[in-house]
C-alpha positions in Angstrom: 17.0 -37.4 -20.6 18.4 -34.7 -22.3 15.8 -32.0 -22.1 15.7 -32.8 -17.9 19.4 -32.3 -18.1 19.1 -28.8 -19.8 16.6 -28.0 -17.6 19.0 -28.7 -14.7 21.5 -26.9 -16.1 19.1 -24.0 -16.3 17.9 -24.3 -12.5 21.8 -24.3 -11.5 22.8 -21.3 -13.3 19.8 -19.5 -12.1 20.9 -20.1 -8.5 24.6 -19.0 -9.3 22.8 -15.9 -10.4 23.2 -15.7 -14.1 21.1 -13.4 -15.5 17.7 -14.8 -16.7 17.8 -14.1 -20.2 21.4 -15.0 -20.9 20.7 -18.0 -19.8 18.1 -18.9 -21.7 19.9 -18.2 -24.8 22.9 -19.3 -24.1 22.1 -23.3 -23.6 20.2 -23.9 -27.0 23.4 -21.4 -28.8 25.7 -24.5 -26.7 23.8 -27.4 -27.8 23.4 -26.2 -31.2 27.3 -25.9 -31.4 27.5 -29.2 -29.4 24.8 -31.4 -32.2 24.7 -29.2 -35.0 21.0 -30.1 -34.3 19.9 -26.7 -36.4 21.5 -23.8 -38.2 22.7 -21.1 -35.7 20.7 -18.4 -37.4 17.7 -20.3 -36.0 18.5 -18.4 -32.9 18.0 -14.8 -33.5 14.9 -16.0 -35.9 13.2 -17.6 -32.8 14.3 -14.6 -30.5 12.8 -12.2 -32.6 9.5 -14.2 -33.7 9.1 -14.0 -29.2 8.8 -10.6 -29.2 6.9 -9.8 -32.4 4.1 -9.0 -31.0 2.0 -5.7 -30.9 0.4 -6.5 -27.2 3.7 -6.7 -25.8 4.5 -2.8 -26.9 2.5 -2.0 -24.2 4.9 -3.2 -21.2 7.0 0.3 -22.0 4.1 2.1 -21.0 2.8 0.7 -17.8 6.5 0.9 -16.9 6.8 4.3 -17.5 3.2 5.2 -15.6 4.6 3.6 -12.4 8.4 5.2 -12.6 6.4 8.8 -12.9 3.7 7.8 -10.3 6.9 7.0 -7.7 8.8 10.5 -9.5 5.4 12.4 -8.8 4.9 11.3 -5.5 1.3 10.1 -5.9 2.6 6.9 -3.9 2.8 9.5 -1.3 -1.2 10.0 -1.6 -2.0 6.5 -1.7 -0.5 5.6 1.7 -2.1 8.5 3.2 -5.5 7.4 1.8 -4.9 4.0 2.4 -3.5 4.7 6.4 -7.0 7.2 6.7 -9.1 3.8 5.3 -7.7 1.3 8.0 -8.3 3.9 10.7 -7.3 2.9 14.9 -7.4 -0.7 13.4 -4.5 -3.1 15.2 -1.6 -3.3 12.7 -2.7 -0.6 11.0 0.5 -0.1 9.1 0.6 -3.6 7.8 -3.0 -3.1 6.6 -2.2 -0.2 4.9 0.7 -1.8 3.5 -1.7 -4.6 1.7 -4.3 -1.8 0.6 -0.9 0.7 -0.9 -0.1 -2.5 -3.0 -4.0 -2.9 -4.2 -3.8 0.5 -5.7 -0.5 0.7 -7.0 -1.2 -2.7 -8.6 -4.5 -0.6 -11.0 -1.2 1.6 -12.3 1.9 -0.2 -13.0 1.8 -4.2 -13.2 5.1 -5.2 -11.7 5.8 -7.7 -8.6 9.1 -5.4 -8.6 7.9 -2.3 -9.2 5.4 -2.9 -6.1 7.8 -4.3 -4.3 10.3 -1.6 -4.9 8.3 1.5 -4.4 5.9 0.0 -1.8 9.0 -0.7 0.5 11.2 2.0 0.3 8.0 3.6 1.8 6.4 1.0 4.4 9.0 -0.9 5.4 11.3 2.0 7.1 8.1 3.4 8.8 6.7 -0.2 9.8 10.4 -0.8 11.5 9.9 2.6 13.3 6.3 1.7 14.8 8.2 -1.4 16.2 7.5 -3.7 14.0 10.3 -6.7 13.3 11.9 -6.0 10.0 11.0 -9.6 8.8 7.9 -8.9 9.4 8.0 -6.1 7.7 9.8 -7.5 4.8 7.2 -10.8 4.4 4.3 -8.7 4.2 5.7 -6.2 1.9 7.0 -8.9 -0.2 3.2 -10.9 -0.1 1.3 -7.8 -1.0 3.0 -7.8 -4.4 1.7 -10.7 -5.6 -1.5 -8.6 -6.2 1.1 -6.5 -8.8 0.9 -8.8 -11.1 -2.8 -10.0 -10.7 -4.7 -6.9 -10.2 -5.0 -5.2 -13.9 -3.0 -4.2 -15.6 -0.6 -7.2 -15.4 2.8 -7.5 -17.4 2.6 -11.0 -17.1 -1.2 -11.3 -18.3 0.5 -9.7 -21.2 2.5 -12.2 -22.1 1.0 -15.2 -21.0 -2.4 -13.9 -23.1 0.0 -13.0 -25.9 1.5 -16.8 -26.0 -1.8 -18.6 -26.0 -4.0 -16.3 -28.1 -6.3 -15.2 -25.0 -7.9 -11.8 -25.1 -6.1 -9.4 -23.1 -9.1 -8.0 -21.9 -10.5 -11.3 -20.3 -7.3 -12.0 -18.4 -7.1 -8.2 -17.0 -11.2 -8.5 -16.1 -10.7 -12.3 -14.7 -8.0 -11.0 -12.2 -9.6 -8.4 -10.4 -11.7 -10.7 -7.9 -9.1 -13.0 -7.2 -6.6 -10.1 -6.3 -9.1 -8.3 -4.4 -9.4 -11.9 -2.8 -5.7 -12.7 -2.3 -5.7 -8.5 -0.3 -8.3 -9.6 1.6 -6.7 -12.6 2.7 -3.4 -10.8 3.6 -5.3 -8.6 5.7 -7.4 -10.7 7.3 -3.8 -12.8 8.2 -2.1 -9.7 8.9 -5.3 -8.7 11.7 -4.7 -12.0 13.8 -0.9 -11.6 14.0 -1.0 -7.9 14.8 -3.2 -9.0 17.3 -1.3 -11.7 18.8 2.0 -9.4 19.1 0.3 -6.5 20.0 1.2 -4.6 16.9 0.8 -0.7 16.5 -2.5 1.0 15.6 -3.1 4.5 14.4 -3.5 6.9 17.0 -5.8 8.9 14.8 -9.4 7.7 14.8 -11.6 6.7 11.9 -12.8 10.0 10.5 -15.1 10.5 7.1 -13.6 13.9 6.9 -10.0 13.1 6.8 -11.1 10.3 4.6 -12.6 12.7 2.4 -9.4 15.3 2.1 -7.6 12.1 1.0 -9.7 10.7 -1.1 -10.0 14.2 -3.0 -6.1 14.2 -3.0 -5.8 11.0 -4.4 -8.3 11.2 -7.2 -6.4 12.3 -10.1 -3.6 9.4 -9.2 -6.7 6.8 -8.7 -8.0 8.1 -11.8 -5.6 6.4 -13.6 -6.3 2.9 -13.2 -9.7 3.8 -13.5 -9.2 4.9 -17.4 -6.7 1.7 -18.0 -8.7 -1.0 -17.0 -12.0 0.5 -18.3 -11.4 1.5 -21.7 -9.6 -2.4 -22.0 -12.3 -4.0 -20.3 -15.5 -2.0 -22.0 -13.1 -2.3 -25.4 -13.0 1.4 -25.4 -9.5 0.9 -26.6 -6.6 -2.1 -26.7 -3.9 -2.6 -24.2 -1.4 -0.6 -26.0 -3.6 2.5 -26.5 -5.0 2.4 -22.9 -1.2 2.0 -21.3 0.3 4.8 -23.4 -3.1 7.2 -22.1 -2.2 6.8 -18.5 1.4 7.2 -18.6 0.3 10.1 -20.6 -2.1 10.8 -17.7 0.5 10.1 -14.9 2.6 12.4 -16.9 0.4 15.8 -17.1 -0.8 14.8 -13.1 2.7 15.1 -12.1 3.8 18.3 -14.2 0.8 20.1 -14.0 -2.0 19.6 -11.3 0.2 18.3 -8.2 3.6 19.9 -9.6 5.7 17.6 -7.7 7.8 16.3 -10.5 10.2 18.2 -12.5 11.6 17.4 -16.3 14.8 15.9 -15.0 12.4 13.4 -12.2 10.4 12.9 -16.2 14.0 12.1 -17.8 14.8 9.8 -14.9 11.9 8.1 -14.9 11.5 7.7 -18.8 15.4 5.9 -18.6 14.5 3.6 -15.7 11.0 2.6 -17.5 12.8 1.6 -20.6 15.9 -0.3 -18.7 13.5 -2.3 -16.8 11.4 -2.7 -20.1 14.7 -3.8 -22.0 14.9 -6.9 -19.3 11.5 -7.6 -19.6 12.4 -8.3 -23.5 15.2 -10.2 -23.2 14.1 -13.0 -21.3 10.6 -12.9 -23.7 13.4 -12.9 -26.8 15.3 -15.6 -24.9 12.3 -17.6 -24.4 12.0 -18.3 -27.8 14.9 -20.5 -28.4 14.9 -22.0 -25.5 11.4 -23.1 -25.9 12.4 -24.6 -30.0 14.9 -26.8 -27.6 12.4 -28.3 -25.5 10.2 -28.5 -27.8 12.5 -30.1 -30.8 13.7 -32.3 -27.5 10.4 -33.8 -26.6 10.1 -31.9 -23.4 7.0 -30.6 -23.8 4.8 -33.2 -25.6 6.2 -35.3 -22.0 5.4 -32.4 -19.6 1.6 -32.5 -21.1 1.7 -36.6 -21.1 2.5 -36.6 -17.3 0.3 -34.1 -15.9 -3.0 -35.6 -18.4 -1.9 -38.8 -16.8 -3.7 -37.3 -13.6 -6.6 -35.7 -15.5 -8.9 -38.5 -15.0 -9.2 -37.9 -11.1 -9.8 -34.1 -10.4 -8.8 -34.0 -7.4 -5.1 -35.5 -7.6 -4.8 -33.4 -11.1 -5.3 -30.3 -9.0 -2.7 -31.6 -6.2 -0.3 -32.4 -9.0 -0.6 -29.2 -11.3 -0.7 -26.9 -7.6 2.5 -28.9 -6.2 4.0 -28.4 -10.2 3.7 -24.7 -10.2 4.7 -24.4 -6.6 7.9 -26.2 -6.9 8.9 -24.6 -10.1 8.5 -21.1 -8.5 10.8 -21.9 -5.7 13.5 -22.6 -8.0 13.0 -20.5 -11.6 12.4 -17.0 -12.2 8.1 -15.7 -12.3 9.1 -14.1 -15.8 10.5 -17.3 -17.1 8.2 -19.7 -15.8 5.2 -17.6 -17.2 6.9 -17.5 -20.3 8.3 -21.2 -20.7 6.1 -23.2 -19.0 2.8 -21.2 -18.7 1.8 -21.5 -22.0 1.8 -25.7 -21.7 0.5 -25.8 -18.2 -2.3 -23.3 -20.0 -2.9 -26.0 -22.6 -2.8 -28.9 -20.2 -5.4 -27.5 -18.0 -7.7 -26.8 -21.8 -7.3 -30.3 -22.4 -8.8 -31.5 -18.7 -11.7 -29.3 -19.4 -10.8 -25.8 -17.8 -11.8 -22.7 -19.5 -8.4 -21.1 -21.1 -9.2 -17.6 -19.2 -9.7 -19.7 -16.2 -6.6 -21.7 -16.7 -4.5 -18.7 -17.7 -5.0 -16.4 -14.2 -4.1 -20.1 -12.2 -1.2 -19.9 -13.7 -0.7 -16.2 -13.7 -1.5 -16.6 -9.6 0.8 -19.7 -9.4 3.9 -18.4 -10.2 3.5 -14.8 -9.2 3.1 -16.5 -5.8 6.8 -17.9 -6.9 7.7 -14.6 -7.2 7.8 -14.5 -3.0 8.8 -18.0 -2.4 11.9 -18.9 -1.3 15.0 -19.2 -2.7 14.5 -17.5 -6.2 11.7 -14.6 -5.4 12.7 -11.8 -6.4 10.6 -10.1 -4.4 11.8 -12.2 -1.8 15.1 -10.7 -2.3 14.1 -7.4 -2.9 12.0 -6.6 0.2 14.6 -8.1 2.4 17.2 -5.9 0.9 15.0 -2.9 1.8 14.3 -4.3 5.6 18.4 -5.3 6.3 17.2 -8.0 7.0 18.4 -11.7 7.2 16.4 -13.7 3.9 15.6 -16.7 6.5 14.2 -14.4 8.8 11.8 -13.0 6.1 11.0 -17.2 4.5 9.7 -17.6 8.0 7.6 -14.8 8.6 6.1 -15.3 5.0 5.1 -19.3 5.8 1.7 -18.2 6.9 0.9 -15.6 3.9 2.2 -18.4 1.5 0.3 -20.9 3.3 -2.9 -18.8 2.7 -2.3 -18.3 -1.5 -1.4 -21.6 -1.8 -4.5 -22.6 -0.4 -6.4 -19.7 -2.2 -4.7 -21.2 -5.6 -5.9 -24.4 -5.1 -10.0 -22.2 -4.6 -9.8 -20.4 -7.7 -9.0 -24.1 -9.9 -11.9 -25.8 -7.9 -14.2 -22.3 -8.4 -14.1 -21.4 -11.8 -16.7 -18.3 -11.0 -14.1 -16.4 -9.1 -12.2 -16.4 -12.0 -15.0 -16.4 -15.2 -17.6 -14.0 -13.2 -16.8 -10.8 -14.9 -15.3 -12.2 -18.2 -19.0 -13.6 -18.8 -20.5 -10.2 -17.5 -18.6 -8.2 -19.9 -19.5 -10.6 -22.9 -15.6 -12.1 -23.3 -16.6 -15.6 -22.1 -20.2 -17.2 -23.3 
């Protein structure tokens, strides 16, 4: 009774809009003061043992790669290529929007970050071609899902850094399913430019063109290129590989397209490390909070209830989908994926799922959160960028959400969409 109490209290403040990570420290500091259940220097022993972690040291620098990418205008480059790849198709500019987010996803690993620098771009120029700003808003919002799932990931990260996974086999297991969940946004996004009679490009397919901006592009699409590989092949660890493309993005910008300047670098150096800094708060504030739920029961009971469905496949899917899905419209991704994901990881071990397997559902599950109303923050964000009323934008998404939902409930039933190239690559036997 207690721990569902907390955790009600939690859900409330987050709606209020208190900040993630205060909250999450400041109900175990109030019930310790309430029970004198545990000494208070429990607290900043269980917020630092969260973050003390050498994986985690590498969130600063895929942070700092996408803050010079946006400073360096090689966002610029990718919707060009990406606008020259969709060609005279109908709804071109929503295509292109899906296929900006694939790319930038290779380079930074934030549902924000995509969010962010994707719509400052699309969504102004989508509004101009006539589209509805809700519209515009939904599928700019949808398309960053594939932020977080397409490596490099923040939240693989952390989830792979809570249950001992290799980070490798997390950022290998997530690149089908996020080229999956882009081509089912496109393939959504070419039926409903076609049944409103959306834009398309007035310029026609041309391999030339396609060429230019390919070869414009390459140093920027380099990038991910050199991350994910030398993690993947075990050329080098997450850390090493995200401090050599931000070093990368770095000499690109100063020195081969010369579009960023050492006060864009300073800039972009202070936002990466603000944005970092509330990434490690709420991990820090995760820590106490979860000795509270654990001390309280809550998890031992969360693991009893959903096993309690394991013995019928089908109904445990249902339940753990339905879980995830309900959670996400009411808690933050970050906490979720910190909180919970390392027990629903667990749960889904113990009913016989691979843990890489288990780890990207739950990765997918609540990045899908991170769009669902009323607590997405990309939700939030995109329909700040389109002016836009948020209702406007929770109906336009129903059919995208519709669609991952769905595709969720594939990659639990399919573990091969999710194992395939952790077994190629020799991280799952």
């Amino acid at each position: 009774m207690e721990s569902i109490l907390l955790l009600v209290i939690l859900v409330v403040l987050i709606l209020l809009g208190a900040p993630v990570g205060f909250t999450l420290i400041l109900i175990p500091v109030v019930y310790i003061l309430i029970t004198d259940a545990a000494p208070m220097i429990l607290i900043p022993s269980q917020m630092f043992s969260a973050i003390d972690a050498v994986p985690l040291t590498a969130i600063p620098f895929f942070m700092l790669t996408g803050e010079l990418m946006t400073s360096a205008t090689i966002t610029d480059r990718l919707v060009q290529l990406s606008q020259r790849l969709i060609g005279r198709m109908r709804g071109s500019m929503a295509q292109a929007n899906v296929l900006v987010s694939m790319f930038f996803a290779g380079m930074n690993g934030s549902v924000v970050a995509d969010t962010a620098t994707v719509g400052s771009l699309m969504v102004p120029a989508m509004k101009k071609a006539g589209y509805p700003p809700a519209f515009a808003a939904a599928i700019t919002a949808v398309s960053s899902t594939i932020g977080g799932i397409i490596p490099p990931s923040i939240m693989m990260i952390v989830l792979a850094n809570a249950g001992g996974i290799s980070v490798g086999a997390l950022f290998a297991g997530g690149i089908i399913p996020g080229l999956m969940i882009g081509a089912v946004l496109m393939l959504i996004n070419y039926f409903i430019a076609k049944r409103h009679h959306f834009e398309r490009s007035e310029e026609p397919f041309s391999l030339r063109a396609l060429a230019v901006s390919a070869y414009r592009s390459s140093f920027a699409l380099l990038i991910p290129i050199v991350l994910v590989g030398s993690v993947v092949f075990g050329i080098a660890g997450v850390v090493e590989a995200g401090a050599l493309t931000a070093t990368i993005a770095l000499f690109v910008g100063l020195f081969i397209y010369r579009t960023i300047t050492w006060d864009n670098c300073k800039s972009a150096f202070i936002r990466a490390f603000r944005n970092s800094a509330m990434v490690f708060i709420i991990i820090a504030a995760s820590g106490p909070f979860s000795w509270l739920l654990t001390s309280l029961g809550a998890i031992s009971d969360l693991e009893q209830w959903l096993l309690g469905y394991a013995d019928n496949r089908l109904m445990f899917i249902l339940v753990l989908v339905l879980f995830i899905c309900l959670l996400g419209m009411v808690m933050d991704s970050a906490a979720n994926i910190i909180v919970v994901g390392p027990v629903l990881v667990d749960v889904m071990v113990k009913a016989g799922y691979p843990d890489v397997q288990a780890a990207l559902v739950v990765v997918v599950g609540f990045l899908i959160g991170s769009v669902t109303p009323p607590v997405g923050v990309a939700f939030f964000t995109a329909g700040a960028i389109a002016n836009v009323r948020l209702e406007k934008v929770a109906v336009a998404m129903l059919p995208y959400l519709i669609a991952l939902f769905v595709l969720l409930f594939i990659l639990i039933v399919v573990p091969q969409f999710t194992l395939y190239l952790p077994q190629v690559l020799g991280f799952v036997k």
